[in-house]
C-alpha positions in Angstrom: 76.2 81.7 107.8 77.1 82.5 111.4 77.9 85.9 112.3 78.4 87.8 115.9 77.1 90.7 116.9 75.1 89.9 119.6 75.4 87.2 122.3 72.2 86.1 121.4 74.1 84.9 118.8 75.9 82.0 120.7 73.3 81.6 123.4 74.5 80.1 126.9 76.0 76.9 125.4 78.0 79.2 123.0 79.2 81.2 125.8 80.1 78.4 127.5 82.2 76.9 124.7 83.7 79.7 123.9 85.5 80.5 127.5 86.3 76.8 127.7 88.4 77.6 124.1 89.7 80.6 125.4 90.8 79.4 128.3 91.9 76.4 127.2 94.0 78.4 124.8 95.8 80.4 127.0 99.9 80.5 126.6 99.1 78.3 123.7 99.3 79.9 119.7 98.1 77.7 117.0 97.7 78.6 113.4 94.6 78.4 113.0 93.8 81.3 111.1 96.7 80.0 108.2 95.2 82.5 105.2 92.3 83.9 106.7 92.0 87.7 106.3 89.6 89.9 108.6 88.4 92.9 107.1 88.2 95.5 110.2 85.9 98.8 110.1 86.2 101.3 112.3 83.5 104.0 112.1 85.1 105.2 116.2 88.2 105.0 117.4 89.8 102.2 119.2 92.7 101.0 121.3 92.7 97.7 123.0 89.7 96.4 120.3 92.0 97.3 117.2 95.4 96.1 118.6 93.9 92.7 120.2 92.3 91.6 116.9 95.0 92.7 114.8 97.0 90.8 117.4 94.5 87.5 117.1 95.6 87.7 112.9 99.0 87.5 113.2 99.2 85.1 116.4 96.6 82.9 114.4 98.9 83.1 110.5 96.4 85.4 109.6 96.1 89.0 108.5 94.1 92.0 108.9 93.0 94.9 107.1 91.8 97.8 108.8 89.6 100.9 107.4 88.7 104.0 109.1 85.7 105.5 107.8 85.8 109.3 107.2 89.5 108.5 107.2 90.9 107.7 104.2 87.6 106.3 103.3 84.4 107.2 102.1 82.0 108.1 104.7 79.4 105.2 104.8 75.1 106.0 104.6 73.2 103.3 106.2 70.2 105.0 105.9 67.6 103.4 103.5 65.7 106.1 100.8 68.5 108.4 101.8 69.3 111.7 99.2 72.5 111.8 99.5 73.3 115.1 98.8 75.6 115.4 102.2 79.0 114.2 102.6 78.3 110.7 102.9 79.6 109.2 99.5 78.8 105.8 99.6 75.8 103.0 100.8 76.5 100.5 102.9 74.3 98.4 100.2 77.7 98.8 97.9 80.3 99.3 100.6 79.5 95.6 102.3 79.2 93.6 99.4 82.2 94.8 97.7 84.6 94.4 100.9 83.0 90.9 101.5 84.6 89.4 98.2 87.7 90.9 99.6 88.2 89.1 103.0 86.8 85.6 105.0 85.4 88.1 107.9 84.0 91.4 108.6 84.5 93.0 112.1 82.7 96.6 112.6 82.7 99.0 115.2 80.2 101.7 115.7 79.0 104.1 118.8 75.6 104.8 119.9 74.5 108.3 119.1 72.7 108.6 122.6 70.2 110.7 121.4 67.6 108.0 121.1 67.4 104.2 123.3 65.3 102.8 120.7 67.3 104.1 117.6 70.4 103.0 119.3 68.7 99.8 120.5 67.6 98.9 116.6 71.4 98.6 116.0 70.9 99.7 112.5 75.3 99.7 111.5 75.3 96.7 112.8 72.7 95.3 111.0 73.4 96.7 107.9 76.3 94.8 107.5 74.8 91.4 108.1 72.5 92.3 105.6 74.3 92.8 102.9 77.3 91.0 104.2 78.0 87.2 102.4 81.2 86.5 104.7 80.5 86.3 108.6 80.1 89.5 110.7 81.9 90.1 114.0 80.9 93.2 116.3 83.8 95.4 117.7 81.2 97.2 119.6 77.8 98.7 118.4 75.1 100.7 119.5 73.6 98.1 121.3 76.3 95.6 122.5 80.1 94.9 123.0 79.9 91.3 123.3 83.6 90.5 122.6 83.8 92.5 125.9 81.2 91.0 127.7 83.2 87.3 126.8 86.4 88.9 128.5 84.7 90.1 131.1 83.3 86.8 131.9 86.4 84.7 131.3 88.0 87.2 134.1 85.8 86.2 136.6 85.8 82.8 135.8 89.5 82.6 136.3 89.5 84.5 139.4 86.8 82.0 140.9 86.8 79.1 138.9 83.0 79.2 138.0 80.7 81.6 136.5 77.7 79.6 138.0 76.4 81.2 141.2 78.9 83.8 141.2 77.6 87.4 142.7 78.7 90.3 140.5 77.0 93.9 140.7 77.1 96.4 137.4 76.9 100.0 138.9 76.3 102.6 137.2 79.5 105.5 137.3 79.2 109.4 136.5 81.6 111.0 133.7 82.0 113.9 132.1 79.4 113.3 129.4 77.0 110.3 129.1 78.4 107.6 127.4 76.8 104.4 125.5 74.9 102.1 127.0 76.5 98.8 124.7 79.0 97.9 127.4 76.4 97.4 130.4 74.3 95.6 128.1 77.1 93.0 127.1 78.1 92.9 130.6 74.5 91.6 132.0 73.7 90.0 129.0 77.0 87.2 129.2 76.9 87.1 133.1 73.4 86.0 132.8 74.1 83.8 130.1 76.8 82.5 132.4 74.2 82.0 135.1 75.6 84.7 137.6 73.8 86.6 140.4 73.3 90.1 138.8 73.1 92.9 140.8 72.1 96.1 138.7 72.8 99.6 140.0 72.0 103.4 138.6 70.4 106.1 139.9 66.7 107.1 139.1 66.8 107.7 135.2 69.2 105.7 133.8 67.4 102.2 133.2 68.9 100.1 130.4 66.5 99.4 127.4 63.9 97.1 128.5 64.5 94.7 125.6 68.2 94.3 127.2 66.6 93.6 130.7 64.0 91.3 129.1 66.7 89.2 126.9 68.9 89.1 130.0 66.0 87.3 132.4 65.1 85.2 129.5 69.1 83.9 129.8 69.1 83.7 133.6 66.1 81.6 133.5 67.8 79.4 131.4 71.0 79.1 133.6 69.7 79.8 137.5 71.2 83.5 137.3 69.0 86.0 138.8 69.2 89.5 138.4 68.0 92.2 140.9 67.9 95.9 139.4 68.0 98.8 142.2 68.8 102.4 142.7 70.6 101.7 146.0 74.1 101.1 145.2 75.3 99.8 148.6 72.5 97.6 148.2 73.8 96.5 145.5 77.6 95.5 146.6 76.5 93.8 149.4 77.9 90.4 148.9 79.2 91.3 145.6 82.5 88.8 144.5 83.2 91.3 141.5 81.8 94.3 140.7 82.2 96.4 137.6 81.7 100.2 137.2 80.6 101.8 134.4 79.3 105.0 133.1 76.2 105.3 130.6 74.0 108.1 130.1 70.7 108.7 131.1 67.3 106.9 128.8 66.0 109.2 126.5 62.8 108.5 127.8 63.7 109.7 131.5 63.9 113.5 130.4 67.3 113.7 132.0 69.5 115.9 130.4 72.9 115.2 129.4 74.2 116.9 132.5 72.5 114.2 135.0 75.6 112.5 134.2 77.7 114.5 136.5 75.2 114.8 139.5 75.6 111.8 141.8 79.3 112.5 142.2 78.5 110.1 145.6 78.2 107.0 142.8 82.2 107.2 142.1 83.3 104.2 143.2 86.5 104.3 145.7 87.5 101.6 148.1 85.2 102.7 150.7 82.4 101.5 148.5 84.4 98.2 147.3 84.7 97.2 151.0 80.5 96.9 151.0 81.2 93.7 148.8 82.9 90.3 150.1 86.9 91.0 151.2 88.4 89.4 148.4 86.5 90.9 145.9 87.3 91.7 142.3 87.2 94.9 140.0 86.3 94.7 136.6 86.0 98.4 134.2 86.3 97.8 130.3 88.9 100.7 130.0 89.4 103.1 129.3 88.6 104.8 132.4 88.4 108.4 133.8 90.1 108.2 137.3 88.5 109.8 140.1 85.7 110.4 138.1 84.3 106.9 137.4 86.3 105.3 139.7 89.2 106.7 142.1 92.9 105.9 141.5 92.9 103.6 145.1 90.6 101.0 143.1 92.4 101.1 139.9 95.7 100.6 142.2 94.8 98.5 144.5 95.8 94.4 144.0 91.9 93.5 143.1 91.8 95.2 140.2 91.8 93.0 137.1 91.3 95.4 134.7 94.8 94.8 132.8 93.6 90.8 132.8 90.4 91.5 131.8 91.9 93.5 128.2 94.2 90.7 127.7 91.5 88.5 127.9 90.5 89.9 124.6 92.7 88.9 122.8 92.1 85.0 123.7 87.7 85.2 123.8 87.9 86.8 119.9 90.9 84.2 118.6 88.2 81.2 120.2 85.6 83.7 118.5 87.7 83.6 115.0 87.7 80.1 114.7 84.0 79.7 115.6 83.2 81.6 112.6 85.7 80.8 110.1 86.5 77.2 110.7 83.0 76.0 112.6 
């Protein structure tokens, strides 16, 4: 049984196929999804995630139901051996299985707790739910990964230059209010390695991704001719640059940061002063939502280059060529 909550999961020639589809797709709606019901958990909220798969259902003939946990819905323990004397009512080893006879699909979103790289890294939601799953899992973003993000991401800068092969892209690191998870940065260099882009990497002293992520990223650029450079320069990093995407994420737990380092490299904002360090008809790419002009200043997020509004439609059409991966092979 295939599931997807990684990209491991489809590899480089999965990627591949799958932005061909989505592409290919584009300003076309077939039924392909006649019947099919997805099954949608939400243990954080969502805006573009929820209303683009819901949207993917009924475009496709399908339909979805969607479950808040804590919401209307037993809170869910994941934990194995757990008492559970606190106010989560029921296990994941019940929950799954029982909503798995109900629908063809499972999609499940779930935040990092940023307390721990390693905890977060283990994915343990995530993997819960394949466990004890028996109908294909889809992510919606987890502790460790947003790859239906990552796919969009990708398709956006394949549209914009025709290729993903080749193609210089820098993921710097943003400051916020508080730190955030570290799943969208990892989807981001995962896919544009496994697209075979030139990966520039940039953060500040502290705020390395998981080395796991960095190691499963080279493995895919090897693979595909990508390269990826990792630096705490960030002008060194847009040099050259054909798209560059900003994002926050907070520091590694094993840098000894506190949760405050997130707000002290205000210089690391990115504005169109630092945009003109890449090539002049460069691209911006941000997952949204965004703080402006505190990740990223309002003369980016206005300016013609930013694709950001393309890039959230493009989720829709990467998870409807995702949908019919799974459910009809």
């Amino acid at each position: 049984m295939k599931h997807f909550t990684s990209i491991q999961d489809l590899g480089p020639a999965g990627v591949e196929s799958i932005l061909a589809k989505a592409a290919h797709w584009k300003g076309k709606f077939p039924k392909h999804l006649v019947d099919k019901l997805l099954g949608m958990v939400f243990f954080n909220p969502s805006l573009r995630t929820r209303a683009s798969f819901e949207a993917v259902l009924a475009r496709g003939g399908g339909n979805a139901v969607v479950l808040e946990v804590g919401n209307g819905v037993w809170k869910l323990e994941d934990r194995l051996g757990a008492i559970m004397d606190g106010d989560r009512a029921e296990h994941v080893k019940e929950a799954v299985p029982v909503l798995a006879r109900y629908v063809d699909a499972l999609a499940v979103r779930t935040f990092a707790s940023c307390a721990d790289d390693d905890a977060d890294h283990a994915d343990p939601v995530m993997n819960a739910f394949r466990q004890y799953s028996t109908v294909p899992v889809i992510s919606m973003e987890s502790a460790r990964e947003h790859p239906c993000q990552g796919l969009a991401d990708l398709l956006t800068v394949q549209e914009t230059f025709g290729a993903t092969a080749k193609v210089p892209v820098t993921l710097t690191w943003a400051p916020h209010i508080k730190p955030l998870p570290k799943a969208v940065p990892n989807s981001f260099l995962l896919t544009a390695a496994a697209a075979g882009c030139e990966i520039r990497v940039a953060h500040p002293k502290g705020f390395e991704l998981h080395p796991s992520v960095l190691e499963e990223a080279k493995a895919f650029a090897a693979y595909t001719g990508g390269s990826i450079t990792v630096t705490n320069d960030q002008t060194e990093a847009l040099q050259g640059s054909k798209a560059v995407y900003a994002k926050a994420w907070g520091p590694s737990t094993r840098s000894g940061l506190s949760a405050e380092a997130v707000k002290s490299e205000p210089d690391w904002m990115l504005t169109r002063k630092h945009m003109a360090k890449a090539v002049k008809d460069a691209i911006f790419l941000h997952c949204l939502p965004v703080r402006r002009n505190v990740e990223v200043s309002d003369d980016v997020l206005d300016h013609p280059s930013s694709r950001v509004v393309d890039e959230a439609e493009n989720r829709f059409h990467v998870q409807r060529a995702l949908m019919d991966w799974l459910l009809n092979g």
